[in-house]
Kinemage of the C-alpha trace (Angstrom):
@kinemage 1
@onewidth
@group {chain A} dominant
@subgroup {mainchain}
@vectorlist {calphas} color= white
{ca unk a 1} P 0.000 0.000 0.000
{ca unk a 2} L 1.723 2.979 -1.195
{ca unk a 3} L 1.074 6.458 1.178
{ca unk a 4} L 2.896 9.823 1.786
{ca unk a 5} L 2.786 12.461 -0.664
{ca unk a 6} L 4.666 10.606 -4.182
{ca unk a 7} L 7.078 11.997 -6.022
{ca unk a 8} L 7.592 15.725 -6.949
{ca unk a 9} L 8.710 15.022 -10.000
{ca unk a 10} L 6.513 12.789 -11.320
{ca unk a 11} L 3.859 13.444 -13.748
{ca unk a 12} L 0.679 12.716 -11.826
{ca unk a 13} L -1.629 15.834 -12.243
{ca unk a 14} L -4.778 16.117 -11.016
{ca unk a 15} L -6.905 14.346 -8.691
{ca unk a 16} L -5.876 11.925 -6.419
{ca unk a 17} L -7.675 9.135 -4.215
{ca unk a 18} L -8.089 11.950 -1.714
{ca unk a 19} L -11.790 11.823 -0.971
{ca unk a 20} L -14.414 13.964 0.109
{ca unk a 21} L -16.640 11.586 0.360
{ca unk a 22} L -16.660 11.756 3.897
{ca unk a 23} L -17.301 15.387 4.251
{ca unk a 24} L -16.979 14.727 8.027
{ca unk a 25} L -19.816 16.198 9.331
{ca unk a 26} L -21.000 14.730 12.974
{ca unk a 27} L -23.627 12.320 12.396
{ca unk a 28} L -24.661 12.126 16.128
{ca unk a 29} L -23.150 8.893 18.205
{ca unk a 30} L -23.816 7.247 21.071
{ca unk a 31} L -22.128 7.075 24.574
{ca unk a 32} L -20.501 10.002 24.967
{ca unk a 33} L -18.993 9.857 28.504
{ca unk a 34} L -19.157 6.352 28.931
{ca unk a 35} L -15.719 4.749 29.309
{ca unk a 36} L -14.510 2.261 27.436
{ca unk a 37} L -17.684 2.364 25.050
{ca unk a 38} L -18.672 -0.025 22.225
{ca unk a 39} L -16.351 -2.503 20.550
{ca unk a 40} L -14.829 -0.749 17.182
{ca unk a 41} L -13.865 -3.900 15.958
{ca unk a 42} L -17.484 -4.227 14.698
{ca unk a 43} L -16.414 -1.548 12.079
{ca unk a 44} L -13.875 -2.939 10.235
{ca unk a 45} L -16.992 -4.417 7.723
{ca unk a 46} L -17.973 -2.866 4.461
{ca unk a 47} L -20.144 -0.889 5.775
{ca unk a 48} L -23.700 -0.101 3.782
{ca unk a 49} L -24.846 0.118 0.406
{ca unk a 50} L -21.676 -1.159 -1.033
{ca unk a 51} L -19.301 1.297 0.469
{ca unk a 52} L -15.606 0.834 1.043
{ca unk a 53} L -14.338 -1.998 3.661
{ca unk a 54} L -12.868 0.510 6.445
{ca unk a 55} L -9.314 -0.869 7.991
{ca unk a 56} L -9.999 -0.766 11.950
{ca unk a 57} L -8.462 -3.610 12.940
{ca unk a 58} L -8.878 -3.194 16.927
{ca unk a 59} L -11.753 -2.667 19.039
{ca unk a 60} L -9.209 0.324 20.620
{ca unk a 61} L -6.827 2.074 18.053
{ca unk a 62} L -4.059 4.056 19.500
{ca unk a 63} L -3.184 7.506 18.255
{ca unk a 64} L 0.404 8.915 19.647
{ca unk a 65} L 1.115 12.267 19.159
{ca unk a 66} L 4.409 13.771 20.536
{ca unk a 67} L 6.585 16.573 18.785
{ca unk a 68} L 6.880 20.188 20.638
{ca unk a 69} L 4.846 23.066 21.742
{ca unk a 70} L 2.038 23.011 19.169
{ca unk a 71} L 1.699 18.890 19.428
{ca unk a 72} L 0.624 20.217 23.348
{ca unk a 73} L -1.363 23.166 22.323
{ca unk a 74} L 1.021 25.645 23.617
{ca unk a 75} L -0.823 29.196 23.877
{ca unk a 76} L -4.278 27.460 23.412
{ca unk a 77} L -5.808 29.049 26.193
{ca unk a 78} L -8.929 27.402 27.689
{ca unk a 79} L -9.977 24.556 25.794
{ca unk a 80} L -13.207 25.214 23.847
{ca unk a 81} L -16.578 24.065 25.138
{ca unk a 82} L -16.663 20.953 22.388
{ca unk a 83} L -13.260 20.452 23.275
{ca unk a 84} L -14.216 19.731 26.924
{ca unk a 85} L -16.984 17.037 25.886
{ca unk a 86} L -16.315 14.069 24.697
{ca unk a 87} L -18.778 13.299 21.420
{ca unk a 88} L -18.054 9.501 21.316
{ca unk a 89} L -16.404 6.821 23.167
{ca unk a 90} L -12.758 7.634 22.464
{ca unk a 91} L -10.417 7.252 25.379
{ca unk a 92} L -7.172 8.150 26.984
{ca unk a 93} L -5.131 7.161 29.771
{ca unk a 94} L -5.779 7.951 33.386
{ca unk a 95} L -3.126 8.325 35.507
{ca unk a 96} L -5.324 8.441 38.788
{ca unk a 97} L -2.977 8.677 41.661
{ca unk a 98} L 0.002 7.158 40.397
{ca unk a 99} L 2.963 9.351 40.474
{ca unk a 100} L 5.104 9.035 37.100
{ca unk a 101} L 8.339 8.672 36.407
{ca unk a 102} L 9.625 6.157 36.616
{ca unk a 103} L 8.054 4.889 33.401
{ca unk a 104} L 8.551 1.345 33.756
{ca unk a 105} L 6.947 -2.162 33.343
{ca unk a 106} L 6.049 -2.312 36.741
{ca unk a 107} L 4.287 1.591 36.867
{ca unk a 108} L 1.862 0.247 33.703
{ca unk a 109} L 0.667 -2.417 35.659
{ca unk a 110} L -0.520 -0.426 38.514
{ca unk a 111} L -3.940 -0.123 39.358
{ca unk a 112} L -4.309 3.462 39.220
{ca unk a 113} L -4.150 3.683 35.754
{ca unk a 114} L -7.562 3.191 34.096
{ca unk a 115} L -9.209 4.253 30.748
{ca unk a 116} L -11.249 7.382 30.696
{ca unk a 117} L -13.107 9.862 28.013
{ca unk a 118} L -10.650 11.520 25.747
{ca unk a 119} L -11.533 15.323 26.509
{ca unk a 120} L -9.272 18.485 26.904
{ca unk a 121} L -7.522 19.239 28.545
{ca unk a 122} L -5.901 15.892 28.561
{ca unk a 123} L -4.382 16.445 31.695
{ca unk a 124} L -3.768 19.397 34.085
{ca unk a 125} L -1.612 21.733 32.101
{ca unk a 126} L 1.655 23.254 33.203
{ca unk a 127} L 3.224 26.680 32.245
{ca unk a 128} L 6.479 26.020 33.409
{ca unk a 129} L 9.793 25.200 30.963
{ca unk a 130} L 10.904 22.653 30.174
{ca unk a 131} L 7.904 19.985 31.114
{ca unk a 132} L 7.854 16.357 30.367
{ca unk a 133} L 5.493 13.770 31.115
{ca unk a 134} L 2.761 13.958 32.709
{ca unk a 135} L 2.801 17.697 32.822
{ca unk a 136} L 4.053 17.901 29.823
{ca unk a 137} L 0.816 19.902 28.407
{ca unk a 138} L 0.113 23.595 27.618
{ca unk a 139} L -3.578 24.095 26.587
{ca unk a 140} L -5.883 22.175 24.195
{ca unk a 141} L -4.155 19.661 22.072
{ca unk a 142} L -5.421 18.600 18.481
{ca unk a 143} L -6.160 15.214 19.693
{ca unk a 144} L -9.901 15.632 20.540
{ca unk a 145} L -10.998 17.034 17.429
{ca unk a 146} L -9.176 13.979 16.003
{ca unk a 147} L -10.960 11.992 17.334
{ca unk a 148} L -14.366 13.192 17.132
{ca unk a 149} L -13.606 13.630 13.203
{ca unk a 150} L -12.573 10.065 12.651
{ca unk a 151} L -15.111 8.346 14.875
{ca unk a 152} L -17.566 10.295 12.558
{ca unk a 153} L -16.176 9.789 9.283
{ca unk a 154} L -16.372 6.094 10.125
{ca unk a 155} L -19.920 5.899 11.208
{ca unk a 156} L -21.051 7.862 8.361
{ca unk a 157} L -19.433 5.317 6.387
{ca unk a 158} L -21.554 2.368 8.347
{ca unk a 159} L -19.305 1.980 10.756
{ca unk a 160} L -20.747 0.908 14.355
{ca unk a 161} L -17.942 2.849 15.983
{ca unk a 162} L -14.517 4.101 15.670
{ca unk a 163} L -12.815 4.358 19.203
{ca unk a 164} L -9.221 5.455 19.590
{ca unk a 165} L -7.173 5.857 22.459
{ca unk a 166} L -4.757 9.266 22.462
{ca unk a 167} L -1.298 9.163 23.986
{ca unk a 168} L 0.334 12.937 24.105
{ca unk a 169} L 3.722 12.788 25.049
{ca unk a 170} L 5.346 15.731 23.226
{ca unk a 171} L 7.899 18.174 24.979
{ca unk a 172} L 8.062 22.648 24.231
{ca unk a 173} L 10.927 23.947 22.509
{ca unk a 174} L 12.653 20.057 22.668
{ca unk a 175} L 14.904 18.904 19.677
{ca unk a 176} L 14.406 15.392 17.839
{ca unk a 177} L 17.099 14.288 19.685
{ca unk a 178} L 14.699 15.338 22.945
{ca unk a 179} L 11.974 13.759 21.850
{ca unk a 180} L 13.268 10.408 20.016
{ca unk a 181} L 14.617 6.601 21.431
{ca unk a 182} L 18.172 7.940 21.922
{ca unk a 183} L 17.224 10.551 24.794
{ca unk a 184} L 17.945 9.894 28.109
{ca unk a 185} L 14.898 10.035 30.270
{ca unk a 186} L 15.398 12.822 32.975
{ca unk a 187} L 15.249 11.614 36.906
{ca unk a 188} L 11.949 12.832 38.791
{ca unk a 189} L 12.325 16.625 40.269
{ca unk a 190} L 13.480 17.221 36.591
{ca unk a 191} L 11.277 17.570 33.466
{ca unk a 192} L 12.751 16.649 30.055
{ca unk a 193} L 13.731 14.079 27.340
{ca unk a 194} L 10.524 11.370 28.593
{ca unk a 195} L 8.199 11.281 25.448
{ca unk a 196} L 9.715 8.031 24.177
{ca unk a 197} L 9.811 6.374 27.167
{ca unk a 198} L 6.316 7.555 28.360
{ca unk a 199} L 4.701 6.503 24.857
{ca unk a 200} L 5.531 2.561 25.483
{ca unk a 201} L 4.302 3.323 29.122
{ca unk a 202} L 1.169 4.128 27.780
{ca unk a 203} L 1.057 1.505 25.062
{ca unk a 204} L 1.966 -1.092 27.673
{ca unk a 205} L -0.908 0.200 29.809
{ca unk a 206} L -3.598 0.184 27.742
{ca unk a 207} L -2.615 -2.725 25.911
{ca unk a 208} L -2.764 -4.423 29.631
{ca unk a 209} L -6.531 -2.828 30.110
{ca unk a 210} L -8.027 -3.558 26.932
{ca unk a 211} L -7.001 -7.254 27.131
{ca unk a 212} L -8.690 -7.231 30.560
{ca unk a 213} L -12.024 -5.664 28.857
{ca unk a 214} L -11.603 -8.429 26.499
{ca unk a 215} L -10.767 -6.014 23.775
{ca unk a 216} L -8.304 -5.683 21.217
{ca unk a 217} L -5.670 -3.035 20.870
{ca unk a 218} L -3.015 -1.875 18.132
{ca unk a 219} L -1.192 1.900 17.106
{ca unk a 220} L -2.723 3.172 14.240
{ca unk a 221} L -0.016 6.266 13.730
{ca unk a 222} L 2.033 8.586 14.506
{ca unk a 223} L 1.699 12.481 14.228
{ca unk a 224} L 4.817 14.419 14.771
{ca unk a 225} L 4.155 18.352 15.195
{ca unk a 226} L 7.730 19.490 15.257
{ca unk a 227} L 10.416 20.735 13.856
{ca unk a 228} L 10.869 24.445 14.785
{ca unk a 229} L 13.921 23.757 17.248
{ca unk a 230} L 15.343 21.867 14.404
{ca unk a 231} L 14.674 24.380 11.984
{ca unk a 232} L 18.246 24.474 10.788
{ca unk a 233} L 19.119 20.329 10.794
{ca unk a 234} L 20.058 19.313 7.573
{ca unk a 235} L 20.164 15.553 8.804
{ca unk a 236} L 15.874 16.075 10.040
{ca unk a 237} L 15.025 13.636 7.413
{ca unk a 238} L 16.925 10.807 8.704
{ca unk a 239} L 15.435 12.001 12.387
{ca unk a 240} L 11.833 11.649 10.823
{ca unk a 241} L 12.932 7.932 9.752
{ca unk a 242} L 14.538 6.727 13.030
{ca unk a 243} L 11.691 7.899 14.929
{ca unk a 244} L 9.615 5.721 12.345
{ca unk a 245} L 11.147 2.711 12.316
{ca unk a 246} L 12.242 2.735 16.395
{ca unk a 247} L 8.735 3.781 17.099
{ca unk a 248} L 7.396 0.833 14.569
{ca unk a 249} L 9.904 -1.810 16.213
{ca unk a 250} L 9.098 -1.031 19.897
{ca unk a 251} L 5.096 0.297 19.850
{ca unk a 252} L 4.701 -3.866 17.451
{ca unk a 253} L 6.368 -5.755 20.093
{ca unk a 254} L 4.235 -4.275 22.654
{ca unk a 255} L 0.788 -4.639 20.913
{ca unk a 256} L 1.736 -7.968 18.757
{ca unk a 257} L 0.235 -5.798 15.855
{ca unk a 258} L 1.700 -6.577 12.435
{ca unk a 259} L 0.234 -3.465 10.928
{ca unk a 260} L 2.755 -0.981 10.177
{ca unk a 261} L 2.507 2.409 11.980
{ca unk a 262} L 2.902 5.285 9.801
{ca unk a 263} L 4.579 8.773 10.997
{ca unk a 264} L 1.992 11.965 9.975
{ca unk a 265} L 3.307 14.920 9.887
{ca unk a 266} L 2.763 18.636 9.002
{ca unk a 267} L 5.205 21.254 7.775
{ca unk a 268} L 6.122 24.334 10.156
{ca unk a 269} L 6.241 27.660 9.854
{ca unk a 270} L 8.407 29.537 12.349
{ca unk a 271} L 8.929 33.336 12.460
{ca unk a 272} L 12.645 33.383 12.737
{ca unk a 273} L 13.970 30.821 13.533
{ca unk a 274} L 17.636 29.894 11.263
{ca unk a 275} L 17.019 32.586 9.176
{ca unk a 276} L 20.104 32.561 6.825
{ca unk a 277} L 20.975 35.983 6.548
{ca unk a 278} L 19.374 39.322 5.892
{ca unk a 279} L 15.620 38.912 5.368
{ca unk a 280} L 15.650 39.322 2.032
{ca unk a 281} L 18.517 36.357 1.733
{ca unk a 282} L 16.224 34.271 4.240
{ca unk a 283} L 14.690 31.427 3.022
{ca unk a 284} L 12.814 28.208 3.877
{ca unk a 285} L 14.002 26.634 7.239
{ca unk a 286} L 15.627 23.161 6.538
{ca unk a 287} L 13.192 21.026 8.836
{ca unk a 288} L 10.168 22.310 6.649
{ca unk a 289} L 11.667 21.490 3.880
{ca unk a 290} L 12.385 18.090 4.525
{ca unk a 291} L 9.037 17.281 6.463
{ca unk a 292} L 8.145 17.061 2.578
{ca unk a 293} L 11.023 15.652 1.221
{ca unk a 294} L 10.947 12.493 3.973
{ca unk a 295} L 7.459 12.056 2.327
{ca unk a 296} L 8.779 11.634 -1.205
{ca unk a 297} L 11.538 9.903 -0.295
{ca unk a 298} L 9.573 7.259 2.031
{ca unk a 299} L 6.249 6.790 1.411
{ca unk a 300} L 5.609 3.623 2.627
{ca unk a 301} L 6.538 5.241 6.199
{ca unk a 302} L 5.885 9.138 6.564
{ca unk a 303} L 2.933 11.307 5.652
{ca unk a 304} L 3.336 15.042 4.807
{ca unk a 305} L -0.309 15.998 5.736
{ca unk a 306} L 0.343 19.316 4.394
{ca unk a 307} L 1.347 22.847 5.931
{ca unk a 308} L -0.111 24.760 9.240
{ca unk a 309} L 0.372 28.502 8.057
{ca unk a 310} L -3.650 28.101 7.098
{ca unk a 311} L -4.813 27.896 10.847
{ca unk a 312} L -5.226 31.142 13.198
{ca unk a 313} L -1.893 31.971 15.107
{ca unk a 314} L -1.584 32.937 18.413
{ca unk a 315} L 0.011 36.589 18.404
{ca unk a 316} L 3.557 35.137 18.956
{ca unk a 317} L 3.768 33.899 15.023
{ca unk a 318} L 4.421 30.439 16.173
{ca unk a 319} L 1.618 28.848 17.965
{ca unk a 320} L -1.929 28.224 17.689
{ca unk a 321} L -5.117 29.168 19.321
{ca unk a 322} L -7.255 26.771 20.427
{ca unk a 323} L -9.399 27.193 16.914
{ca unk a 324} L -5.932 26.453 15.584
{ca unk a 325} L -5.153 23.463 17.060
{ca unk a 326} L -9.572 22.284 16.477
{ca unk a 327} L -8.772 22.482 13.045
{ca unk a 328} L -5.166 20.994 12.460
{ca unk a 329} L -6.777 17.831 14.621
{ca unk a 330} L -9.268 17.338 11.778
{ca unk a 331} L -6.827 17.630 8.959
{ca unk a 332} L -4.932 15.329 10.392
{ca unk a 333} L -8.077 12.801 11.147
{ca unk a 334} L -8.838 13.276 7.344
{ca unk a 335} L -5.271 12.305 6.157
{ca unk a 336} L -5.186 9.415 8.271
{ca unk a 337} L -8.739 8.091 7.513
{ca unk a 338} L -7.752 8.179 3.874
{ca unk a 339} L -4.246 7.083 4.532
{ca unk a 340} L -5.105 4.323 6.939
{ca unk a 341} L -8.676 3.199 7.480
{ca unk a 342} L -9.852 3.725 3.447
{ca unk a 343} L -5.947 2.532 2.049
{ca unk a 344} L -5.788 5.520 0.056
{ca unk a 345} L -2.896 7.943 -0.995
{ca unk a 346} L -2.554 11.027 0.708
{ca unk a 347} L -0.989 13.706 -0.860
{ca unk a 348} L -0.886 17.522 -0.308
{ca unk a 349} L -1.466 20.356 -2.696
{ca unk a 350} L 2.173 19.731 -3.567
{ca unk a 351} L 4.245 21.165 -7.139
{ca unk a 352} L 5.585 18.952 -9.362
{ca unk a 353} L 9.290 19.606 -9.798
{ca unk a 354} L 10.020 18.651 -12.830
{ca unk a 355} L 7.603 21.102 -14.332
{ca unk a 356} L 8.763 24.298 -13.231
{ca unk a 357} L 9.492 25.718 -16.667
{ca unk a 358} L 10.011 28.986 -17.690
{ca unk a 359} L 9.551 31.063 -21.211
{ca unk a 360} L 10.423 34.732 -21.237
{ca unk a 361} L 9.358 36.924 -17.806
{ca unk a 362} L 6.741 33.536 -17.166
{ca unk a 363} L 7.405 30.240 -15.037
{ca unk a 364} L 4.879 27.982 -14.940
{ca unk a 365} L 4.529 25.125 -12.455
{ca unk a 366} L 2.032 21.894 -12.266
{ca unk a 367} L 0.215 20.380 -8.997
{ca unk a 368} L -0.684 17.681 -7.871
{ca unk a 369} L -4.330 18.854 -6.754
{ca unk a 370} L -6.236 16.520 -4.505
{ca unk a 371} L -9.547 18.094 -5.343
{ca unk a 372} L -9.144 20.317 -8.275
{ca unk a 373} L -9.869 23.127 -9.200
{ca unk a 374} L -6.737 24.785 -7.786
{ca unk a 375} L -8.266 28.699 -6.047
{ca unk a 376} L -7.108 31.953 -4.134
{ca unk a 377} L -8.195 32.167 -0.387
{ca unk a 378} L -8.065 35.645 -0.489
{ca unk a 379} L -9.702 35.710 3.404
{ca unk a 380} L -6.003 34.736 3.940
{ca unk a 381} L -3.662 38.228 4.167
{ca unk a 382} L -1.287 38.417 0.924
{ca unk a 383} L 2.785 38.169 2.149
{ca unk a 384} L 5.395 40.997 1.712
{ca unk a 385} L 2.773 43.744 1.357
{ca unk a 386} L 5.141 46.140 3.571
{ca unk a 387} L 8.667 45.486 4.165
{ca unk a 388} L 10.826 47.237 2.042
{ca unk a 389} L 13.588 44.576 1.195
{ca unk a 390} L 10.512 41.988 -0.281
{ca unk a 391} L 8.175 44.564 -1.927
{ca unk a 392} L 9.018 43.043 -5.043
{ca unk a 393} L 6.748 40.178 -3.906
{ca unk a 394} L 3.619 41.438 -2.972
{ca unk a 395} L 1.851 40.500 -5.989
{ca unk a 396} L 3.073 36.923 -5.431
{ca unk a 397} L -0.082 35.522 -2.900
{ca unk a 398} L 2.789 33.892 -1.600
{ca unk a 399} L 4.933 33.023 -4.599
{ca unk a 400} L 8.761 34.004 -4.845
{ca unk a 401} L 11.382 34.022 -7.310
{ca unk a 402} L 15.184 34.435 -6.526
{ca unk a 403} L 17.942 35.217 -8.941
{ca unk a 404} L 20.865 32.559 -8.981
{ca unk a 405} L 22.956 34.954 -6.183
{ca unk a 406} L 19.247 34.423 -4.287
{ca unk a 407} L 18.567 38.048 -4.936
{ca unk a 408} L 14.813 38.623 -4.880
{ca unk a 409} L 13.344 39.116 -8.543
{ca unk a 410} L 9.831 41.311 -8.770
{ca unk a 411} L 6.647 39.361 -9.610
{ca unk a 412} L 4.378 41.305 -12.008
{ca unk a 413} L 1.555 38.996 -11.384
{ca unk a 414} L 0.488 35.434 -10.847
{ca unk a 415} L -2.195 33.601 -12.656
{ca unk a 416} L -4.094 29.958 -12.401
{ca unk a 417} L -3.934 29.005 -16.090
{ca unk a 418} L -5.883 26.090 -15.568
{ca unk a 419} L -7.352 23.682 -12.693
{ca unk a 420} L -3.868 22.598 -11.942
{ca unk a 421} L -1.230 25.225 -13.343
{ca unk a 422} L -0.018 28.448 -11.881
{ca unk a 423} L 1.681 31.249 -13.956
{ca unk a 424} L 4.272 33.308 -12.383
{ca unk a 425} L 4.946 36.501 -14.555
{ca unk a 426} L 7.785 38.442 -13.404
{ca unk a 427} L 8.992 42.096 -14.230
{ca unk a 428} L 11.781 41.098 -16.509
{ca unk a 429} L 12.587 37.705 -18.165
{ca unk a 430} L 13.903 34.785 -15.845
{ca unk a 431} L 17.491 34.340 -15.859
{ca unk a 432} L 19.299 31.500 -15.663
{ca unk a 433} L 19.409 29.143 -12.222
{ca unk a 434} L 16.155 30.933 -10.880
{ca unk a 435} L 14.515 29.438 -7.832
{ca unk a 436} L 10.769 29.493 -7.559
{ca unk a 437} L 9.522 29.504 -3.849
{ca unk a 438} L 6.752 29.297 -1.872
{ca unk a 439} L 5.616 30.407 1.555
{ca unk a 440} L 9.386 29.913 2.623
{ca unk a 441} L 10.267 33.582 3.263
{ca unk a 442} L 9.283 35.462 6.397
{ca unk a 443} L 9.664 39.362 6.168
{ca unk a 444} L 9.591 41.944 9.104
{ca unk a 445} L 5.901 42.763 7.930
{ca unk a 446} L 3.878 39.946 9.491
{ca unk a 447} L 0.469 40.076 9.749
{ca unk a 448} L -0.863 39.524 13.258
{ca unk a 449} L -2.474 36.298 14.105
{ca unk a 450} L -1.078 34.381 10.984
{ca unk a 451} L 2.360 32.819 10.309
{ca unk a 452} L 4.640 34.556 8.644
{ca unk a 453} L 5.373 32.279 5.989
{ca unk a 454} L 1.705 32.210 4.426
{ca unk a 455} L 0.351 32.037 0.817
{ca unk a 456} L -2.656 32.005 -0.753
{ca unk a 457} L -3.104 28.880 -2.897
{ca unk a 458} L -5.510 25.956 -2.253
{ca unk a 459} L -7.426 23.314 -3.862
{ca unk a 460} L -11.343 22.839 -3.874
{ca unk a 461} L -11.161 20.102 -0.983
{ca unk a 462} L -15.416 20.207 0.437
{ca unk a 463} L -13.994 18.801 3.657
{ca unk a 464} L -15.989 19.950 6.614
{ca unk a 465} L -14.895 19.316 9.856
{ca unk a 466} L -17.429 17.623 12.854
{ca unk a 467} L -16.187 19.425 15.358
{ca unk a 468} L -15.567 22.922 14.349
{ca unk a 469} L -17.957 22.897 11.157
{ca unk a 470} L -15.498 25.213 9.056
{ca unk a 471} L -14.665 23.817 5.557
{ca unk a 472} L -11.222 23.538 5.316
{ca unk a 473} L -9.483 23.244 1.961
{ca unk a 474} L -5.703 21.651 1.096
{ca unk a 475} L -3.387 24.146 1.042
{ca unk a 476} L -0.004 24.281 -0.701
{ca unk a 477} L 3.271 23.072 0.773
{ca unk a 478} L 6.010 25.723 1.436
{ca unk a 479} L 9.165 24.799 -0.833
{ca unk a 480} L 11.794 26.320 -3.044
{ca unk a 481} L 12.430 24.359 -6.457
{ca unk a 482} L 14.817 25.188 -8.945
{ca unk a 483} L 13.446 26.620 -12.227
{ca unk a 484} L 14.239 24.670 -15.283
């Protein structure tokens, strides 16, 4: 089963298996607060009316999510009213009175731990820096809209229920290297380097009290929100795959789960971080580069769910509000339905390198569009509208073009040609060894609320999401490809 987001240069316009089908809208369920809930097993049949046979192989599918500040909903705020309830019967991990670390064998068998509504916040937050496991969360986290949006999805579909269990174990501000097998858990009294060592804690747990319920239990995925402390670590590809495949090796042996666990992930968008030099020689951190590039490169293993600069910022540039975080949840529930449950591709709104062409003052560029017609969000604010050194953008909706010495070139105008083509027109014809970019620049003209590395261009993705109701398109990746 092929996943991730294919090849950038290959030649496969258009629509993909992406589908809309589900537009996710809440059909109602029943339970709500009620523990453990119904079996999900029952919903790994067909369905109704000759629908597609949904993958839930487990009557409990686990869902880790670890990363840094914005996998813990850092600068949420108070967790939305939804975000407090629990729709369904999904579940997480209560820690009752059991005092944690240690992490070990013997701490996942205790009888404090039991299995209790997934609702925010997950646990009591803490403000402090660093903070690992347990306190290791800021605000709301984008795990409850998860999982309200794939238990609906699925019983639209004729599911009888979809239950997952959410394990957060991300650190603030932590490295891969933090956050990954090869850290060395920090004693109790301090708070760092636990989220590998607390996410088979949890696995071991619940695997122990959904065998006592007489239900089965496996690890659907992984999401990994990350990458801003690594903004500037050009080996963040091979991080992405280590984490994969020691994640894959350990999370099997606990569950006995053959199923391979794919690694989600989204690009980010920091405000400043590893800027390489002057603003106007700045240009697309590293890390989000390569949370695309792992995607092409390993399909079968990581998923580039797309970028994050779509969502409403906090007023920092860097984090979400709780909205924020509502939303990313359910883009990340549709990528893995498709991915996982329906066997599909998923791909973002991604270019395809080897048509970046140019003719005269025009480069054109192909997409792969997961629900064509490619379209403007013009609610979204247009980049480089003010800052002196970049004004030569501003007419770009988030599109840049660099001469060979990476001096910025001005963009006349840009123009969808057709459902899955973008014209770039620029004041003067495009030299030799241009570089066509997008969203990878951020200038000292911001707009407040948003990232700072934003553009403009989506697909015509109907997606709705069950808990927050907004529609929310695919948006394009941020990346710089050379122009041919």
């Amino acid at each position: 089963m092929s996943a991730g987001c294919g090849s950038a240069g290959s030649d496969d316009k258009g629509s993909s298996s992406n589908s809309a089908t589900q537009t996710g809208q809440n059909t109602g369920g029943s339970g709500g607060n009620t523990g453990v809930g119904g079996s999900g097993g029952a919903a790994g049949a067909a369905g109704s009316g000759g629908a597609e046979p949904l993958n839930i192989a487990w009557d409990l599918t686990g869902i880790v999510g670890t990363g840094q500040s914005l996998s813990v909903g850092a600068m949420a705020g108070t967790p939305t009213a939804k975000a407090t309830m629990q729709q369904y019967n999904n579940l997480k991990l209560g820690l009752g009175t059991l005092t944690v670390p240690p992490l070990d064998e013997a701490a996942s068998q205790s009888d404090q731990l039991t299995l209790i509504p997934l609702v925010e916040p997950i646990r009591p937050v803490d403000p402090g820096y660093p903070s690992a496991y347990p306190v290791n969360l800021d605000g709301e986290s984008p795990h409850t809209a998860m999982s309200v949006q794939l238990t609906s999805m699925a019983k639209a579909a004729g599911a009888s229920d979809f239950v997952t269990v959410h394990t957060v174990v991300g650190e603030s501000g932590q490295g891969m290297s933090v956050i990954d097998k090869s850290a060395t858990p920090s004693p109790n009294g301090t708070n760092s380097a636990r989220a590998y060592a607390a996410t088979l804690f949890e696995a071991r747990a619940i695997k122990r009290l959904a065998t006592a319920q007489g239900k089965t239990y496996g690890i659907g995925a992984i999401f990994l929100t990350h990458g801003e402390t690594d903004a500037g670590n050009a080996g963040y590809e091979d991080a992405m795959l280590k984490l994969y495949t020691d994640y894959n090796a350990d999370l099997k042996a606990i569950t006995g789960q053959e199923q391979s666990i794919p690694l989600f992930t989204s690009q980010q968008h920091g405000i400043y971080m590893y800027a390489l030099g002057t603003t106007a020689a700045s240009n697309i951190n590293t890390s989000t580069k390569l949370q695309w590039q792992a995607s092409l490169d390993h399909p079968n293993e990581i998923v580039c769910v797309g970028p994050k600069y779509q969502y409403p910022y906090y007023s920092d540039y860097l984090h979400l509000v709780a909205l924020g975080y509502e939303l990313m949840g359910e883009k990340y529930a549709q990528a893995y339905y498709e991915r996982v449950v329906l066997g599909h591709e998923w791909k973002p709104l991604q270019p395809l390198a080897d048509t970046v062409a140019r003719s005269g003052r025009n480069i054109t560029v192909d997409f792969f569009v997961p629900k064509p017609p490619l379209a403007w969000d013009d609610a979204l604010p247009k980049p480089h509208q003010t800052d002196p050194a970049l004004l030569g953008w501003k007419d770009g909706r988030g599109f840049e073009v660099r001469g060979p010495d990476r001096t910025p070139l001005a963009i006349e105008s840009v123009t969808l040609v057709d459902a899955d083509t973008v014209q770039i027109t620029l004041a003067a014809d495009v030299p030799d060894g241009a570089i066509l970019g997008y969203a990878a620049t951020n200038g000292n003209d911001a707009p407040v609320n948003f990232s700072p590395r934003i553009g403009n261009l989506k697909d015509s993705d109907p997606f709705v999401g069950a808990l927050t109701g907004q529609t929310q398109a695919n948006y394009s990746v941020a990346f710089e490809l050379p122009v041919h």
